[in-house]
VMD Tcl script that draws the C-alpha trace (Angstrom):
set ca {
  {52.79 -11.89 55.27}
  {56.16 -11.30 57.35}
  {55.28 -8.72 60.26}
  {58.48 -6.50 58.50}
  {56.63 -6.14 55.49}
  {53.16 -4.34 56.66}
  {53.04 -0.88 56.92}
  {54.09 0.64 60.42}
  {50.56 1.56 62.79}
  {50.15 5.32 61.53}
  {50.86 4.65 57.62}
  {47.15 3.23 57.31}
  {45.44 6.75 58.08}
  {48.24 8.83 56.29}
  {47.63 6.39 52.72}
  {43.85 6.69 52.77}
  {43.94 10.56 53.18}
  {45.95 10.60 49.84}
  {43.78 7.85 48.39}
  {41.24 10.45 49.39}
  {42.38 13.44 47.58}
  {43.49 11.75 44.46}
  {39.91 9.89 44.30}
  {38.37 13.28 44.25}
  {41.08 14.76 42.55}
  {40.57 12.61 39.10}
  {36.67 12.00 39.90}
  {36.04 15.58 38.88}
  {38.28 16.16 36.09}
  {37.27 13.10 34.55}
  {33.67 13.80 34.97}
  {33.38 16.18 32.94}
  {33.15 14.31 29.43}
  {30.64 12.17 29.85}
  {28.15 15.48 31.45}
  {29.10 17.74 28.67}
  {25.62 17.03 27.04}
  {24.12 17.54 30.46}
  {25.77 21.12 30.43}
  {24.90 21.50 26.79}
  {21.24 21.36 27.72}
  {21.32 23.28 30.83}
  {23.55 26.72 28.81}
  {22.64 26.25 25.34}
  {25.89 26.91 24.16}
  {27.06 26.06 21.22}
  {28.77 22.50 20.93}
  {31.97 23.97 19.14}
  {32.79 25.84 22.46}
  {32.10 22.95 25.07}
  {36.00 21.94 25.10}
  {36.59 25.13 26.32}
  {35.69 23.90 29.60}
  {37.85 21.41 29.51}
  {40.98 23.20 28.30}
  {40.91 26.35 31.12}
  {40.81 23.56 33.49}
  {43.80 21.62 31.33}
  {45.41 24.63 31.04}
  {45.61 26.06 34.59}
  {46.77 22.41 35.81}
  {49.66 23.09 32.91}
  {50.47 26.10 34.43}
  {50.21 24.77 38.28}
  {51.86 21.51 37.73}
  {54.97 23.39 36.49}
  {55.76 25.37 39.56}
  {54.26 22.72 41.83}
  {57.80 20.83 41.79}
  {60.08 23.84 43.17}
  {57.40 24.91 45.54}
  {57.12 22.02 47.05}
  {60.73 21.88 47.52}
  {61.17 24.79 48.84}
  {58.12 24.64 51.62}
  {57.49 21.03 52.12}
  {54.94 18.52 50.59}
  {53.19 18.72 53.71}
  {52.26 21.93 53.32}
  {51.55 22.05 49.25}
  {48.86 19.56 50.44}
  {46.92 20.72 53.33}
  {46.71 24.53 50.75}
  {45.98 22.61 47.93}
  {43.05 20.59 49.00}
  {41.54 23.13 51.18}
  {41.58 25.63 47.72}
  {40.61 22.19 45.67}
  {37.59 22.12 48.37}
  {36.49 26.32 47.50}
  {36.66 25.81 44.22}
  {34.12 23.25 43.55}
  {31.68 24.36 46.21}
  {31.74 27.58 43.98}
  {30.07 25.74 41.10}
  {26.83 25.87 43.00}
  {26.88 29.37 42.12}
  {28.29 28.99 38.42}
  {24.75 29.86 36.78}
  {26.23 29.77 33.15}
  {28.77 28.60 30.93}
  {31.44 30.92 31.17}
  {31.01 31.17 35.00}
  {31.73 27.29 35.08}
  {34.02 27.69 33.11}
  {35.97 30.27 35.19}
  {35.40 27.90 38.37}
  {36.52 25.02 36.05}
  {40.38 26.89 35.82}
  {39.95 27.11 39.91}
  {40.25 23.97 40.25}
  {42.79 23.22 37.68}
  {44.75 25.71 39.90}
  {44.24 23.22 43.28}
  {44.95 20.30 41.29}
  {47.77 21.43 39.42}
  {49.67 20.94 43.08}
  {47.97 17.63 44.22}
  {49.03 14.88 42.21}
  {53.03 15.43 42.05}
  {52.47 16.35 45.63}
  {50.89 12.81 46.48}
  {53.20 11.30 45.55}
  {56.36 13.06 46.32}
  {55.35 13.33 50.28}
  {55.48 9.52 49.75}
  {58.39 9.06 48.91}
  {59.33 11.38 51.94}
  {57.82 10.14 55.03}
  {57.16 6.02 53.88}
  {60.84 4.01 54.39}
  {61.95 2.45 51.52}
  {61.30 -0.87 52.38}
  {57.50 0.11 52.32}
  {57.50 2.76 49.63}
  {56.33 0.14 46.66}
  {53.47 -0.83 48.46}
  {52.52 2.78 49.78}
  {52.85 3.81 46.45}
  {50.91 1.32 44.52}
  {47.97 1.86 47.67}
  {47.94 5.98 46.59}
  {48.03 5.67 43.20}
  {44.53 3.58 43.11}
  {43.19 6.62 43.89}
  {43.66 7.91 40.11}
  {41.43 4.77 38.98}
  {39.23 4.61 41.92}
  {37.78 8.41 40.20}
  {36.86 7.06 37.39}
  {35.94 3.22 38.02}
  {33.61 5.06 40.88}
  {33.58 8.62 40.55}
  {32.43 9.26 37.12}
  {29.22 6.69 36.82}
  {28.25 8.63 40.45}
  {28.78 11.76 38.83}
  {26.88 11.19 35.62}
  {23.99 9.68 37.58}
  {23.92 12.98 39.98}
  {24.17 15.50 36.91}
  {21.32 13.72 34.82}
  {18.97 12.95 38.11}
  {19.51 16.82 39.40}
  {21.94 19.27 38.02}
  {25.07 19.18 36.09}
  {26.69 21.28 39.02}
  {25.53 18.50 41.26}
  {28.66 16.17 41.01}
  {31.01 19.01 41.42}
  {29.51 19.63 44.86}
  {29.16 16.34 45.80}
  {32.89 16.20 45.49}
  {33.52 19.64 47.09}
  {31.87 17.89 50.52}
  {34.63 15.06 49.97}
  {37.13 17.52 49.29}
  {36.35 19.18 52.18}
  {37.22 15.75 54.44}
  {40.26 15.14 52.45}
  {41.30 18.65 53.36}
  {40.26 18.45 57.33}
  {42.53 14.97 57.29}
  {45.34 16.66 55.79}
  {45.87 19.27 58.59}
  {44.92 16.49 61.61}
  {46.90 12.99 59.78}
  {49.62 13.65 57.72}
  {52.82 13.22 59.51}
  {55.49 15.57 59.17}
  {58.09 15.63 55.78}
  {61.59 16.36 55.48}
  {61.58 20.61 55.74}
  {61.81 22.98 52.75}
  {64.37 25.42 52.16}
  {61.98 28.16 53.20}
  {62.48 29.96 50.10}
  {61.90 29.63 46.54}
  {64.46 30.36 43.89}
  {63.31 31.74 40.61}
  {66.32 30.94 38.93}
  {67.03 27.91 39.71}
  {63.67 26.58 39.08}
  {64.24 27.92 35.41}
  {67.97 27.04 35.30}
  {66.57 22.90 35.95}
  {64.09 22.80 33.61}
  {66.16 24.56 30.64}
  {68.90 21.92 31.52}
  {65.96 18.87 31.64}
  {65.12 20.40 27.83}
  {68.71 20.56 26.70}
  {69.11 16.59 27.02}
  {67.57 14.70 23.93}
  {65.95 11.96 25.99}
  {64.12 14.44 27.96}
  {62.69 16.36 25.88}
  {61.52 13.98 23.40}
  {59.37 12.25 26.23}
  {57.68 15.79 27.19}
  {56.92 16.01 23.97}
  {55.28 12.52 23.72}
  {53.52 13.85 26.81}
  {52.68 16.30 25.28}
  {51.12 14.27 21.78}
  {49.60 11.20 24.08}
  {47.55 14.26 25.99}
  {46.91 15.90 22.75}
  {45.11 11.96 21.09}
  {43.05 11.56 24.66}
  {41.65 14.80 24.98}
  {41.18 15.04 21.21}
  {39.36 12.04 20.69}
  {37.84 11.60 24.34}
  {35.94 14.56 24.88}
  {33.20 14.46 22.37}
  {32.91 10.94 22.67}
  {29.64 10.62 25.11}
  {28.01 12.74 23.12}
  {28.35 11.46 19.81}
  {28.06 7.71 21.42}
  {24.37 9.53 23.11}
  {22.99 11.10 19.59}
  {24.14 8.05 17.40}
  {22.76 5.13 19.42}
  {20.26 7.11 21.45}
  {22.30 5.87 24.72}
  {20.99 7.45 28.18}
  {23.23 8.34 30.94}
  {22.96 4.77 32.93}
  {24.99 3.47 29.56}
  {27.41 6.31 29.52}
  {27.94 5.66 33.45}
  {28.14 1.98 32.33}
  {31.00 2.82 29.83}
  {33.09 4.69 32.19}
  {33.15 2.33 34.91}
  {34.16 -0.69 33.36}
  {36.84 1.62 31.47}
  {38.46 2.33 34.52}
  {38.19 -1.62 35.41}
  {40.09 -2.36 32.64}
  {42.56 0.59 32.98}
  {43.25 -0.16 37.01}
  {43.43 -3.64 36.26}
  {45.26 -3.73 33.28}
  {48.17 -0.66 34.42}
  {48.57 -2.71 37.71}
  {49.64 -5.86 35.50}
  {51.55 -4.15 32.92}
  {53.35 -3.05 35.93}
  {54.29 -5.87 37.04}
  {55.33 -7.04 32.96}
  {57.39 -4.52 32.45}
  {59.89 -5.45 35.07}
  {60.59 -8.44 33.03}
  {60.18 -7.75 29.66}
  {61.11 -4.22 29.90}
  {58.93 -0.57 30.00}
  {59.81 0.53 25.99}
  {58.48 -2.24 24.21}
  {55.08 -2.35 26.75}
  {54.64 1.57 26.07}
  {55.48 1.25 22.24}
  {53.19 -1.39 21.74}
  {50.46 0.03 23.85}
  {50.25 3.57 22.02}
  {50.48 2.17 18.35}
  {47.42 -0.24 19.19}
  {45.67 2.24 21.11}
  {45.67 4.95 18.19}
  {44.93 2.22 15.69}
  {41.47 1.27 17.58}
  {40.46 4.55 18.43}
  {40.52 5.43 14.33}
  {38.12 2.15 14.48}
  {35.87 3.41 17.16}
  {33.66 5.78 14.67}
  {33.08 2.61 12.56}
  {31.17 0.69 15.61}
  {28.22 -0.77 14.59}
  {26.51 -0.44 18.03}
  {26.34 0.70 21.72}
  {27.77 -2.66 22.76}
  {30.84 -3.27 20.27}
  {31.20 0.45 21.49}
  {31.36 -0.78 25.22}
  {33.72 -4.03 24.05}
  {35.96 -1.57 22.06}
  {35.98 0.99 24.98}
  {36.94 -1.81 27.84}
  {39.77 -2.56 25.19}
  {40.69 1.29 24.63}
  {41.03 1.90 28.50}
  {43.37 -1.13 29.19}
  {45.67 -0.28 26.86}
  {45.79 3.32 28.11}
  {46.77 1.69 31.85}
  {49.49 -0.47 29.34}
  {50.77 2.46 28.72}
  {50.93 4.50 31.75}
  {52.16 2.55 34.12}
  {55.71 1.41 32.43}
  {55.71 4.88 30.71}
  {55.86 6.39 34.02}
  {58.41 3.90 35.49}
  {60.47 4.32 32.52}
  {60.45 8.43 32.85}
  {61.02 8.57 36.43}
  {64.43 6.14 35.75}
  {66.01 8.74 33.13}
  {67.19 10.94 35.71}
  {68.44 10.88 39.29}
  {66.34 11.79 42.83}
  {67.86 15.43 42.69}
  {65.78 16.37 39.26}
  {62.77 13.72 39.57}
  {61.20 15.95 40.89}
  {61.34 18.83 38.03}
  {61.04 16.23 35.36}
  {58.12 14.93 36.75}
  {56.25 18.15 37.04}
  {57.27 19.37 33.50}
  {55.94 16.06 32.53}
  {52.95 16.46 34.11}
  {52.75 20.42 32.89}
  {53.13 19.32 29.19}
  {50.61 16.87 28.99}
  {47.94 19.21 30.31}
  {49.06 21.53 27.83}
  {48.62 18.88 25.11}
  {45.35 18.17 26.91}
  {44.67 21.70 26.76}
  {45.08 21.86 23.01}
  {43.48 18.61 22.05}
  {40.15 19.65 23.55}
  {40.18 23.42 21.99}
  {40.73 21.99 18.54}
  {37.85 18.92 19.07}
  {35.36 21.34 19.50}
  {35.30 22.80 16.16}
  {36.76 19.70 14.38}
  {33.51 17.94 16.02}
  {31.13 20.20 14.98}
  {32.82 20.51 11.45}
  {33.22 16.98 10.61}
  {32.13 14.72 12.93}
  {33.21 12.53 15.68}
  {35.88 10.19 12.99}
  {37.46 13.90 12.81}
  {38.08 13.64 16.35}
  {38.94 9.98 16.19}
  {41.59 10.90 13.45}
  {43.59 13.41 15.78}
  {43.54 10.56 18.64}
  {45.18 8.44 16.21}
  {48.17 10.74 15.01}
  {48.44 11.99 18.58}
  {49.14 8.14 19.90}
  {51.14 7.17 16.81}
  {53.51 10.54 16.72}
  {54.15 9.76 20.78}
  {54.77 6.14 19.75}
  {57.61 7.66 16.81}
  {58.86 10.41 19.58}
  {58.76 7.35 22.05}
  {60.91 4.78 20.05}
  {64.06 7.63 19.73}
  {64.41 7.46 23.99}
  {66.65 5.17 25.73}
  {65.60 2.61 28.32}
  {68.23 2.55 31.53}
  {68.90 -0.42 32.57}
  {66.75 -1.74 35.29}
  {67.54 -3.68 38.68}
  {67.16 -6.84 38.72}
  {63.19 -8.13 40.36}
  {64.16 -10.00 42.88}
  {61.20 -12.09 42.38}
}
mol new
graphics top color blue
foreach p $ca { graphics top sphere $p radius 0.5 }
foreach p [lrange $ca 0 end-1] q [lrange $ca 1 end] { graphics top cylinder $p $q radius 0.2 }
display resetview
């Protein structure tokens, strides 16, 4: 490797702090699936409300993640960061004392508060304090953090909840948290400075124009449908996988991690594909398959075509992601990334929001293919929304 292309001496420290907090970020959001029947057992509620602790943590991220972009502008990434994860931290050390279901699930839209700020955040200070030449790289480095949750994070925190307590992994986390936050204040280097103030206004004023262009808005509403087909289809999927091939947590821990194998591996080479062949046909083709198998999933004839289909399921969601985002970021120019990105972010956790309401009583009313069904028409209306946006034109890959 040339010496110009490594990262300068205090990049190292800064990266791993945001590796950090977007580990621990994703670790316990995505946790919670596969420990709903953990928290079934331990509140005896009734299975047509356990999305509801998924969507007030969906829905506060929705509602976070859409002022996150003009805060940070106005007082620094820097700062959104070191408040974020030091809330993030409070948050889920207060599940130790969430003795019932609508306690957690009050804690629950805590959190969604912190992490409503984190992500964009992430990677935002990025691409303010790493050069250019480097930025690739850094970013690529910080965004393994997303897949790092779930590859390690969720089989760690299904183990913890079914050895102990299903408040176990959230405190676990809350210790990391805690880290992430003291790094924060001591390693990140400074950012470019905020205005000092934020404008109402003009926040508004941005996003109405971002809504008023055709391209734009038909990808937040794709956001919003993808969210909608995941969350739909994904949250009552331990449990039904649990009660219909009597599957223990070590196989739902099993199913998670090699999921996120397949998803880290498979968005980090799509990546790469889509430079050549292009990010619209990669994210067209990725959706329509992915809705097609999950309508197969119900139809599995065991635990293991389950885990075969699953590995499959996962990779194509990293197919997906990776060019989609690449693609979005290129519709607009570095003076409304920013706002795009955070409505972006704001209406998929709105459709996640929704999605896991409605699979609760869909799921108790008809069964898990119910749920399968709306994670098909979610993927396949995204994919139709999808095919209507224009691709810029991209740079040429040097190599």
């Amino acid at each position: 490797m040339e010496p110009d292309s490594q990262l300068p001496p205090r990049y190292p420290l800064v990266l791993a702090t945001l590796v950090g907090v977007l580990f621990v970020s994703s670790a316990q959001f995505l946790v919670v699936s596969p420990i709903l029947p953990r928290i079934a057992e331990a509140t005896s509620v009734p299975e047509s409300q356990l999305g509801v602790v998924v969507t007030a943590y969906a829905v506060a991220v929705g509602l976070c993640a859409f002022v996150a972009g003009p805060v940070s502008d106005s007082f620094g990434r820097r700062a959104v960061l070191r408040a974020g994860t030091t809330w993030m931290a409070v948050a889920l050390m207060l599940h130790g004392v969430a003795t019932g279901f609508w306690s957690l699930v009050l804690v629950r839209f805590l959190a969604g508060t912190a992490s409503g700020f984190l992500g964009g955040a992430a990677m935002a200070y990025v691409g303010d304090v790493v050069p250019d030449r480097y930025r690739g790289r850094a970013m690529g480095i910080v965004a393994s953090g997303f897949a790092a949750g779930q590859v390690l994070g969720i089989p760690i925190g299904a183990l913890l909840a079914a050895r102990v307590d299903y408040r176990t992994p959230f405190l676990a986390f809350g210790v990391l948290m805690t880290l992430c936050s003291a790094a924060c204040w001591t390693v990140l280097v400074p950012g470019p400075p905020g205005e000092g103030k934020l404008r109402l206004d003009t926040a508004l004023a941005r996003y109405r124009g971002i809504l008023a262009e055709r391209d734009l808005l038909l990808v937040n509403l794709a956001s919003l449908t993808m969210m909608v087909s995941v969350s739909g289809f994904i949250t009552y999927e331990p449990l039904w996988i649990e009660r219909t091939f009597d599957v223990e947590e070590n196989g739902i821990a099993l199913l998670f991690g090699v999921g996120g194998l397949a998803n880290a591996a498979m968005g980090m080479y799509a990546g790469r594909l889509s430079d050549r062949v292009g990010r619209k046909v990669l994210v067209l083709f990725a959706s329509t398959t992915l809705g097609l198998f999950m309508m197969t999933t119900p139809f599995m004839p065991s635990y293991l075509a389950i885990l075969g289909l699953f590995v499959v399921t996962m990779g194509l969601v990293g197919v997906r992601i990776s060019p989609l985002n690449a693609w979005v970021t290129g519709l607009v120019d570095h003076k409304r990334r920013g706002s795009l990105m955070a409505l972006f972010l704001a209406t998929g956790q709105v459709g996640f929001a929704l999605g896991s309401a409605v699979a609760g009583p869909v799921f108790a009313t008809w069964g898990f293919v119910a749920c399968a069904a709306i994670g098909m028409l979610g993927a396949l209306l995204a994919t139709a929304l999808l095919a209507g946006v224009s691709e810029p034109r991209q740079a040429a890959n040097p190599g």
